[in-house]
N, C-alpha and C positions, 0 to 999 in steps of 0.2 A: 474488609478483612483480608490480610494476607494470605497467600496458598503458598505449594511447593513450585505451582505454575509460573508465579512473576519471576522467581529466577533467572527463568527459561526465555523470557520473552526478549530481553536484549541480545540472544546467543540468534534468536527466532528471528528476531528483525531484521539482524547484522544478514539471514542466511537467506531472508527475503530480496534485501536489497542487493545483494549480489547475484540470486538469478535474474532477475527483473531486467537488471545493468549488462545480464549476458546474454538475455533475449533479446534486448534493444540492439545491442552492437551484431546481431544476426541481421539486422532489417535497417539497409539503410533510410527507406524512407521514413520511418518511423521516429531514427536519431535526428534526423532532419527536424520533421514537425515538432520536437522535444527545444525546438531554438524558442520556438513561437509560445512557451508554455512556462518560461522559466517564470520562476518565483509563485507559481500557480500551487494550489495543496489541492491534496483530497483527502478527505475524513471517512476511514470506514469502524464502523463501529457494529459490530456482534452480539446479541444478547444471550446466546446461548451456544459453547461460554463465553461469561463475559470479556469482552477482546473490543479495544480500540488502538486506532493506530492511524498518521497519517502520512502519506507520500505526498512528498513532493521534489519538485521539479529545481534542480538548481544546476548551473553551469552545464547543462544538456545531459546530467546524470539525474536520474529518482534516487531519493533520498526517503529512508524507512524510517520512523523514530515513533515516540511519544505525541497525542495531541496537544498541542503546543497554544493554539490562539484559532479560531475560527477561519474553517475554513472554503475553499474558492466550492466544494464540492462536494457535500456530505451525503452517504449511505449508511442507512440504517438496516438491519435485518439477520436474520437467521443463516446459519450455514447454509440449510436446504433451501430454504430461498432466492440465495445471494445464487447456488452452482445452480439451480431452475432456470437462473439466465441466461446460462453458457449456453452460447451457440451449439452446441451439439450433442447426440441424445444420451 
C-alpha cells in the first residue's frame, strides 16, 4: 500500500548517494579499494519502516536506487539493530 513516504524516497536516495560519494572522495584509500568492488551491490533492507534499497558500486562511485536483481550482500534488520553495529557507543 502506498504512503505519503514513497514520494520521499527518490529525493532520499539521490541525498544518500551523494554523502556517501562525498565521504568517499575525503579518504583516498577507500576510493582506491572501490576499483576492486565495481559492479558489486548491497541490499539493505529495513523492517521497521519498511525501507529497502541497494548500493552499488559502479565506475569507483556508489550508486543508491531501488532493488533491482539479487544481490552480492544482503542485510536485513531493524534500525536499532543495524546503528547497535556502529562502532561506537
Amino acid at each position: 500500500m502506498p504512503t505519503p513516504f514513497d514520494a520521499l524516497k527518490p529525493l532520499a536516495g539521490r541525498a544518500l548517494e551523494v554523502a556517501l560519494n562525498r565521504a568517499v572522495t575525503l579518504d583516498p584509500d577507500t576510493r582506491a579499494a572501490l576499483a576492486s568492488m565495481d559492479g558489486r551491490r548491497i541490499s539493505l533492507a529495513l523492517e521497521s519502516p519498511p525501507l529497502a534499497l541497494e548500493i552499488g558500486v559502479h565506475a569507483g562511485y556508489l550508486q543508491v536506487g531501488p532493488l533491482l536483481r539479487e544481490a552480492d550482500l544482503a542485510v536485513r534488520g531493524t534500525i536499532g539493530g543495524l546503528l547497535g553495529q556502529l562502532p561506537f557507543p
